[in-house]
C-alpha positions in Angstrom: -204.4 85.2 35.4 -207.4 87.5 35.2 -209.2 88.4 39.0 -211.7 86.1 38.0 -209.8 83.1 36.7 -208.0 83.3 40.4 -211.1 83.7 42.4 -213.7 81.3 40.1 -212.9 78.4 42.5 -216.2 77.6 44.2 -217.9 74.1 43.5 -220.9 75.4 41.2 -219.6 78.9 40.2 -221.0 79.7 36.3 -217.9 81.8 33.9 -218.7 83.2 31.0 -216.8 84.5 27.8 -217.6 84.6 24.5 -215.3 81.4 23.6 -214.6 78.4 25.5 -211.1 76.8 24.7 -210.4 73.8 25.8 -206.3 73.3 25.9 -203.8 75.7 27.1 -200.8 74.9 25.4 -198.7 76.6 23.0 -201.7 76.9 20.3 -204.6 77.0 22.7 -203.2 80.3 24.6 -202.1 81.7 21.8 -205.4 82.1 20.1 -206.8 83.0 23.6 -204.4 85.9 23.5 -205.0 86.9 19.7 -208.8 86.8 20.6 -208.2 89.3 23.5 -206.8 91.9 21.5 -210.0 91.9 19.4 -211.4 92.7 22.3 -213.2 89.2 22.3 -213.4 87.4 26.3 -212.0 83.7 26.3 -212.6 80.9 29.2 -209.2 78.6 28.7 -209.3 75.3 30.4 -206.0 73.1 30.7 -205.5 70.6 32.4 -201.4 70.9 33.4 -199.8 72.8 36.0 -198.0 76.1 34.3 -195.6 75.4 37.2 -194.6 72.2 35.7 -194.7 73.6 32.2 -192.3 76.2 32.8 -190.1 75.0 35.3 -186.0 75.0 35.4 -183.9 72.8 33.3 -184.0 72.5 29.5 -185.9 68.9 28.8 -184.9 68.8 25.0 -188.2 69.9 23.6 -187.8 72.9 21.3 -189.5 74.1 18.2 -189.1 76.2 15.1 -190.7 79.2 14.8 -191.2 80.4 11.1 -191.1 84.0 9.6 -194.9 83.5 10.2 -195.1 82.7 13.4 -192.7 85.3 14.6 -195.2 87.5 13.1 -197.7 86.8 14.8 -195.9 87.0 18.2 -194.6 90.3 17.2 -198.3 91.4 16.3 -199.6 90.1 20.0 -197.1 92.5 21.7 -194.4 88.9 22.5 -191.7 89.7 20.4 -189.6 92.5 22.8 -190.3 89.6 25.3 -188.9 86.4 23.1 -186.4 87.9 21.2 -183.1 87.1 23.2 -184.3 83.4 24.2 -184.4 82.1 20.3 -181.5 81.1 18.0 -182.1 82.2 15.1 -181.9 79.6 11.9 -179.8 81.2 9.5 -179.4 78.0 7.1 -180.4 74.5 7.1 -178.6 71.6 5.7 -180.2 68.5 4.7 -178.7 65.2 3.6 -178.9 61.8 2.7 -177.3 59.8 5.9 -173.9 61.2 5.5 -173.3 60.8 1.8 -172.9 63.7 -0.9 -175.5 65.4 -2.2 -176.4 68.0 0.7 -179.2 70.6 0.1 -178.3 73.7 1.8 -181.1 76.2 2.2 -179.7 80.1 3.3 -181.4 83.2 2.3 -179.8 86.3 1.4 -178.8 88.5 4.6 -181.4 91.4 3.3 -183.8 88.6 3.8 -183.3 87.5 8.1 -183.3 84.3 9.4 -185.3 81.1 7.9 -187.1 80.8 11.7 -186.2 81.1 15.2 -185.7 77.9 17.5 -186.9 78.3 21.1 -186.7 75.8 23.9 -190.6 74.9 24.9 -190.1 76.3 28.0 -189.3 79.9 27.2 -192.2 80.2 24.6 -194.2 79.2 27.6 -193.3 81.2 30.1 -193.6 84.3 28.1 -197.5 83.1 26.3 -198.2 82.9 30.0 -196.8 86.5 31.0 -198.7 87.8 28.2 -202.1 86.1 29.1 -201.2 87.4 33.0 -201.7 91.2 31.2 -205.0 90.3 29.2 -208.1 90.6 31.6 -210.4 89.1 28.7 -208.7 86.0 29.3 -209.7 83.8 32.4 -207.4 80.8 33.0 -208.3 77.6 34.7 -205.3 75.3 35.3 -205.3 72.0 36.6 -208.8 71.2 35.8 -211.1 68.2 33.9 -213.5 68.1 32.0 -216.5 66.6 32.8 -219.0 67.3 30.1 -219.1 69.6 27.4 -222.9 70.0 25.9 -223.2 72.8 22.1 -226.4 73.7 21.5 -228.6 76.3 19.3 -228.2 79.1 21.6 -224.5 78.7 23.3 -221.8 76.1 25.1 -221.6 74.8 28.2 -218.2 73.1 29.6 -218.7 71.6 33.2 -215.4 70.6 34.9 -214.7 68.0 37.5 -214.8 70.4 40.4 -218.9 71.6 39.4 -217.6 74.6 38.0 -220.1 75.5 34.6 -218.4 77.4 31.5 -220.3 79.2 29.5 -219.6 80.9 25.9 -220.7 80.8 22.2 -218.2 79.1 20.6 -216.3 75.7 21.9 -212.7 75.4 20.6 -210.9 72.1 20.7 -207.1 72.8 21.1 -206.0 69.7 23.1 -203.7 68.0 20.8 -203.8 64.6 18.9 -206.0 63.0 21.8 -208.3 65.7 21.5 -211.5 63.9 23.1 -213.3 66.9 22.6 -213.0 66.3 18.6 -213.6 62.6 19.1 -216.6 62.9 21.2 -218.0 65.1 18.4 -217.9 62.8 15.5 -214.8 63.8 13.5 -213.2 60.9 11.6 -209.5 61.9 10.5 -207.2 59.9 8.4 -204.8 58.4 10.6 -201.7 56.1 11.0 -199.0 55.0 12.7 -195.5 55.6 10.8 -194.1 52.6 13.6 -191.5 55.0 14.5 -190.7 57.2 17.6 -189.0 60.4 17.8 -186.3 60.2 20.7 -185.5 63.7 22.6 -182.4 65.0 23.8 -180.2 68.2 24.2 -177.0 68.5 23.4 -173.9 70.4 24.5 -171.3 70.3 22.2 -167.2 71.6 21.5 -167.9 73.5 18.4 -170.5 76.2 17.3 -173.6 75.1 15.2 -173.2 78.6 13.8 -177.4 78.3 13.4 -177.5 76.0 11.3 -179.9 73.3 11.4 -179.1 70.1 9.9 -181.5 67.7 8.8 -179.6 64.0 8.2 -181.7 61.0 6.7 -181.6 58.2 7.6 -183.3 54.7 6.1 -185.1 54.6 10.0 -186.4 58.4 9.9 -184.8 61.6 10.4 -181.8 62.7 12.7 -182.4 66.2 13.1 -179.7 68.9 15.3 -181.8 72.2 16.4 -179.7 75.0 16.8 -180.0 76.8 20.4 -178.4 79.5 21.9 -175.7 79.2 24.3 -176.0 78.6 27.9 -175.3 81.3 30.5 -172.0 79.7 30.4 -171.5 80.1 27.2 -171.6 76.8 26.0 -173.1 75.7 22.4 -176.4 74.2 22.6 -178.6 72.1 20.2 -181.7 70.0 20.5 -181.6 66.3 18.9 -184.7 64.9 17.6 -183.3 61.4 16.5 -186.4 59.3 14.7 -186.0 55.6 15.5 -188.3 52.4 15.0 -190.7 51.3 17.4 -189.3 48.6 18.2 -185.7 49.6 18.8 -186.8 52.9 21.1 -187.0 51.1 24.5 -183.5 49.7 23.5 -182.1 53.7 23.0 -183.8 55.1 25.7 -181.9 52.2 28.1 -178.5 52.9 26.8 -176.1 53.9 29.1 -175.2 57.9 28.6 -171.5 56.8 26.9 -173.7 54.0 24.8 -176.2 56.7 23.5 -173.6 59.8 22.7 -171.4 57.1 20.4 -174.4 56.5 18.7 -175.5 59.6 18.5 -172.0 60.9 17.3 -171.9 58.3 14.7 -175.2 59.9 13.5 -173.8 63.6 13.5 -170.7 62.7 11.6 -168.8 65.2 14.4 -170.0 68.0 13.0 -169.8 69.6 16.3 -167.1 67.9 17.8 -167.2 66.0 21.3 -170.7 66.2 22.7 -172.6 65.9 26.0 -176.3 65.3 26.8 -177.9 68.4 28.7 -181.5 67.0 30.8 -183.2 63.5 30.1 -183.8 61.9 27.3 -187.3 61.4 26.5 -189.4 59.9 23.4 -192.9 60.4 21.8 -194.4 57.9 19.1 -194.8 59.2 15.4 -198.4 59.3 13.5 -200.3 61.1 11.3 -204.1 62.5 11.4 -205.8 65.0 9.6 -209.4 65.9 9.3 -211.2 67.3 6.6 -214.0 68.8 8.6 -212.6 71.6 11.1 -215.6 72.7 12.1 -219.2 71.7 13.7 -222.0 73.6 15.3 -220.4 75.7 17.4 -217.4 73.8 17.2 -213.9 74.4 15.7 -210.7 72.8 15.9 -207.1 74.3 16.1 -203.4 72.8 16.2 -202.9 69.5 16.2 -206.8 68.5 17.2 -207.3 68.9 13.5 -203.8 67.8 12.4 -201.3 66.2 13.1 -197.9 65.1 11.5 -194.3 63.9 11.5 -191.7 66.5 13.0 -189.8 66.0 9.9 -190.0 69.7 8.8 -191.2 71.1 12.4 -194.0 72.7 11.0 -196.6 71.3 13.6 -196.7 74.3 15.8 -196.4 76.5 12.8 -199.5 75.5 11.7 -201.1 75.0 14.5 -200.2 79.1 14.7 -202.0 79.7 11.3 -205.0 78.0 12.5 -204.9 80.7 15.6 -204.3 83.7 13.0 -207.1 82.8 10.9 -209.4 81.8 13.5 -208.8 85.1 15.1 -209.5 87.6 12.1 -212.7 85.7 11.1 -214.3 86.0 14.8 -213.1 89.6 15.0 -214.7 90.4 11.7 -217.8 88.8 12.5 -218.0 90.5 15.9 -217.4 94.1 14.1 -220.6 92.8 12.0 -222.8 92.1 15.0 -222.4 87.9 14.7 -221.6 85.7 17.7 -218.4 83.8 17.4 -220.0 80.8 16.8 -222.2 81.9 13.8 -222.3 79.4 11.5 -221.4 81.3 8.4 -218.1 82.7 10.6 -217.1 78.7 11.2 -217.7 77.9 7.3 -215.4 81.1 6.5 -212.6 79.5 8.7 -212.9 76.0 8.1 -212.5 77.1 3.4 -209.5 79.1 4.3 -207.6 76.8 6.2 -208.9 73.3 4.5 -206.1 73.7 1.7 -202.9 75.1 3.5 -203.3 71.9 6.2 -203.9 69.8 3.6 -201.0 70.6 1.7 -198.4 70.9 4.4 -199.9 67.5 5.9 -199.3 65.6 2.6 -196.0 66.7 1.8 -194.7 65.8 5.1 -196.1 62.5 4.9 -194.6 62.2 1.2 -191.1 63.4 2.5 -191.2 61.1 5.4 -191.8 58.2 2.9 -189.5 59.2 0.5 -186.4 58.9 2.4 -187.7 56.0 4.3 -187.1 54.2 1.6 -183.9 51.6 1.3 -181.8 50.7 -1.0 -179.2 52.1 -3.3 -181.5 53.2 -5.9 -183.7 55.1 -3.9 -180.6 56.5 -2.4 -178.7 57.4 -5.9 -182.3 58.8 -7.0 -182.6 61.0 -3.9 -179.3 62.5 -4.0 -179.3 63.3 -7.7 -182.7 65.2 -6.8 -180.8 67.2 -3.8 -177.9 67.9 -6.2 -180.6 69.3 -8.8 -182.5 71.3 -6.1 -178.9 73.0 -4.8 -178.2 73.8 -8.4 -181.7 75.5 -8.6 -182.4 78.9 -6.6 -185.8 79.5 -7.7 -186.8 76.3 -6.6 -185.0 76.7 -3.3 -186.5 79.8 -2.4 -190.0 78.4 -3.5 -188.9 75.8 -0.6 -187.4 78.2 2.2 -190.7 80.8 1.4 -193.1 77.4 2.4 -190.5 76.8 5.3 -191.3 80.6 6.3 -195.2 80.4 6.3 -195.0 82.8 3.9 -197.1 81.3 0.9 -200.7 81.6 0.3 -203.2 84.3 1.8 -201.8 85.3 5.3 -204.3 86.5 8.1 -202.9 89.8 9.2 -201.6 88.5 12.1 -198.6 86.7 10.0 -198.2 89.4 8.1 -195.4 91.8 9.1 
């Protein structure tokens, strides 16, 4: 991306910046990006091809993007760039299996969209573009990590190839394996819901008309992500269909006819005949989340520090507040003459982000529960709670403000 990060190839070559990330993804880059504008140099170290990540062909994995989020994309100069490849998600409707009761969330016009769903790919493709333009930013592809030693005075990454990485501040943004987080010590909470979350995109005869619906079931979610139509113009939606453990190999080996019928069955036809668009694929369901964010020179972002069910897709979302916070608090440090991985800096980030993640973690795991539950009773006792939350608008805007990232004390970079 930079001169450097193309021409940094030799076997013992030393790169410096003043922060060493370790994961390129989606939260990773992001913050790599962020940091740039602050005028703050970044070494980012993946270990995919962008190639691969941004190839042709829509592989079902899409995510929201809250009011939040799009903030802080329009605040790193990404908006102009990602606003015609999102639907935007003008209402969502939840409900119980198929049975009355149905929550549906939609804000007044004067208020825009409740998010923006984007296939994977696109948000890729233009976090990469962006990167391309920031020459504070050197990016290594395709490389492993060897060792990564923190010390008193600084970092030092070494990758596979001899290549030595140098900065003051270590940032572990590779996801729920993160072995940068395990090899330091952190001990989250974690479990395994037993569950797995099958992939899929849909094509289907009738509009979704943005809508995203959320149908529970006693086995996990069903979940229909509005996407925009194809050059063809036909209507799109990603399926994120929660199934147990032990019935996913089962899924994932029906025959195409086998899995729409089900899949149909699930959806009630609300979009009328439907065809799968790309592979299916599937990813298994857990929980983590650690109290500690930070060590010496050490901080975590995304799902390295947390990590939950998809059941309200706010994994990326949060994983984007880690980025907007982290970013103000190293700027404003270095505009006081302190090293990004001053101590007191780390402390600052790790208080203001301790009780949002805690919060969102916990009610996703209490939701999850919740309508795991079987049974009539827990059924008749959900349903009477949807029918109360319709009937109440405070309390439904109190719900569609947390679903916007909008609660709490913003970085500026969420802020609009």
């Amino acid at each position: 991306m930079s001169e450097l990060a193309m021409d940094a190839t030799a076997t013992g070559d030393v790169i410096r910046g003043d922060v060493v990330i370790l994961g390129g993804g989606l939260v990773g880059m992001t913050l790599a990006i962020g940091l740039a504008k602050q005028g703050i140099a970044s070494v980012v170290v993946d270990s995919s091809d962008p190639a691969a990540m941004t190839a042709d062909g829509f592989d079902g994995r899409a995510s929201a993007i809250s009011t939040a989020s799009w903030n802080l994309y329009t605040n790193l100069g990404m908006a102009e760039a990602l606003s015609a490849k999102g639907c935007p998600i003008d209402a969502i409707a939840v409900m119980d299996s198929l049975k009355p009761g149905r929550i549906d969330f939609r804000p007044q016009p004067e208020e825009g969209s409740l998010g923006r769903m984007y296939a994977n790919r696109d948000l890729r493709t233009v976090m990469y573009e962006a990167a391309a333009r920031e020459t504070l930013i050197t990016f290594l592809p395709n490389a492993r990590v060897a060792t990564r030693e923190r010390g008193a005075h600084g970092v030092s990454v070494t990758l596979s190839d001899g290549r030595v990485l140098k900065g003051s501040l270590l940032v572990a943004a590779e996801g729920r394996r993160s072995p940068t987080r395990d090899e330091a010590g952190f001990t989250p909470a974690r479990w395994d819901y037993g569950h797995r979350a099958i992939i899929a995109g849909l094509v289907h005869e009738k509009s979704h008309e943005n809508v995203a619906w959320e149908i529970f079931y006693p086995a996990g979610p069903f979940a229909l992500l509005p996407l925009l139509d194809d050059e063809a113009g036909r209507h799109r939606s990603a399926l994120v269909w929660t199934v147990a453990e032990k019935d996913a190999a089962g899924v994932l080996a029906m025959s195409e006819t086998a899995f729409l019928r089900e899949v149909e069955k699930r959806m009630g036809g609300v979009f009328g005949a439907i065809t799968l668009n790309g592979a299916r694929s599937s990813y298994p369901l857990n929980f983590h989340h650690t109290v500690r964010v930070v060590e010496d020179r050490l901080a975590l972002v995304g799902d390295a520090a947390h990590g939950m069910h998809p059941i309200a897709g706010q994994g990326l979302n949060l994983g984007l507040r880690d980025v907007a916070a982290l970013v103000e608090v190293l700027a404003e440090g270095a505009r006081l003459g302190l090293e990004p991985g001053d101590a007191q800096l780390l402390a600052r980030y790790e208080r203001w982000r301790a009780t949002d993640t805690f919060m969102v973690a916990a009610a996703t795991d209490v939701l999850t529960r919740l309508f795991g539950l079987r049974g009539r009773l827990p059924s008749a006792v959900r349903r009477i709670g949807m029918a109360g939350v319709q009937r109440m608008p405070t309390l439904k805007r109190w719900f569609m403000d947390e679903a916007r990232g909008m609660s709490g004390t913003l970085p500026k970079l969420l802020q609009a």
